[in-house]
N, C-alpha and C positions, 0 to 999 in steps of 0.2 A: 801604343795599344792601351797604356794605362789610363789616360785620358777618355778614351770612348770607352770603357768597362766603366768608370766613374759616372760617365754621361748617362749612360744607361740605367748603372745598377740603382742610382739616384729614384728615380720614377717607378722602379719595380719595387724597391723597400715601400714608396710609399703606396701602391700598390697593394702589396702583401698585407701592408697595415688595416687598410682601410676594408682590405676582404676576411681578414682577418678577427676587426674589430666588428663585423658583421655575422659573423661564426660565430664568434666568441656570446655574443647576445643572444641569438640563437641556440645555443648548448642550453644557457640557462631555462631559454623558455621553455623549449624541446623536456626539459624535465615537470615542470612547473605542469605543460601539458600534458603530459603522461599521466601525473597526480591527480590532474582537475582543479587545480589550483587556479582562482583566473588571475591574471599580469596585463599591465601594460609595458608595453615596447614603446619608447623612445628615443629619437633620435635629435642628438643635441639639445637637449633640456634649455628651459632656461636662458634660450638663446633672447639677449635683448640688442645687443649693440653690432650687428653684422657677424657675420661669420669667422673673421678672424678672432674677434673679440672672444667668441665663444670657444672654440677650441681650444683657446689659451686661457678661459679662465672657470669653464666647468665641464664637467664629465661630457665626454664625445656621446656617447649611451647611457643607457638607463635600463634597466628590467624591474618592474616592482611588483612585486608577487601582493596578491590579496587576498591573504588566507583568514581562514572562516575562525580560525583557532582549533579547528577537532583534525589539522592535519597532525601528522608525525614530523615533529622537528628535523627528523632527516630526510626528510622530503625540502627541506629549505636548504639544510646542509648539501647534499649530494646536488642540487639546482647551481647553491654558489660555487659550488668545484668542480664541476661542469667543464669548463674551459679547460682542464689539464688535458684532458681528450682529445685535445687539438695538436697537441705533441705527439700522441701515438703514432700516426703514417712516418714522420719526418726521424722516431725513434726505429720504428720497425724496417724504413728505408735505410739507415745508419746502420741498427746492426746486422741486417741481411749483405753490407757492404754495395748496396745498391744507390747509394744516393750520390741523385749525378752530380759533377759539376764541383766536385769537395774542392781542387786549384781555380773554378771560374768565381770571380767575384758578384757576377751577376747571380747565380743560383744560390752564392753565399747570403748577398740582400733577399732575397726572395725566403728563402730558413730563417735569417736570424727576424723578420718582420713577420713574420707568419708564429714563432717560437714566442715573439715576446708578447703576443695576442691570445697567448695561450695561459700565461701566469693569470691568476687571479687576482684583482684588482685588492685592496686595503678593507673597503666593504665588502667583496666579496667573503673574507677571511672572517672580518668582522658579521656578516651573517651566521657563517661556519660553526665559528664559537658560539655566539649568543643567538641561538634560531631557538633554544626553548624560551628564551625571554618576550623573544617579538612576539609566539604563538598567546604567552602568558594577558600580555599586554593586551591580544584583539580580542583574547576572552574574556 
């Protein structure tokens, strides 16, 4: 049985990631729009050398906010930390003791790819921190 839980949970992780990492970009812009702030959205940046190429050697997404300068820097903050939001259900299923599956491995991949789409990315922190500089900067 441990073999076909492997088989499976293999395709859902990647699954959960790639729905995940499409959330994830989303939260940010979902804020961005709320502000009026305009963004673009894209997907695999950069890409020159085929598709694996890219995956493994820059950002799978992208969000770039294009602010006027007269936003509120937490407007940029509260956009890059966006994605923690995507832990709430999988929190609120946990400590309601509802979340199925805690012995199956398959629902295990499916939380832990969905969970780690939720962490903020190194830029995204890096906005967090330094979002009155960027504002500084376009004015």
């Amino acid at each position: 049985m441990i073999g076909s839980d492997l088989i499976v949970a293999a395709p859902v992780l990647a699954f959960a990631v790639v729905v995940g990492l499409i959330v994830h970009e989303h939260a940010h812009a979902f804020v961005l729009e709320l502000a009026g702030v305009e963004y673009t959205l894209e997907y695999v940046p950069d890409r020159s050398d085929g598709v694996v190429a890219a995956l493994a050697s820059t950002p799978w997404a992208r969000v770039e906010p294009r602010p006027t300068g007269h936003e509120s820097p937490w407007v940029l903050r509260i956009a890059a930390l966006m994605p923690l939001a995507l832990a709430v259900p999988v929190l609120a299923l946990g400590v309601g003791g509802h979340l199925p599956g805690a012995d199956d491995p398959v629902a295990t991949a499916a939380v832990v790819g969905w969970l780690g789409c939720a962490l903020p990315s190194p830029q995204d922190f890096s906005v967090a921190f330094y979002a009155h500089r960027v504002l500084e900067d376009v004015a």
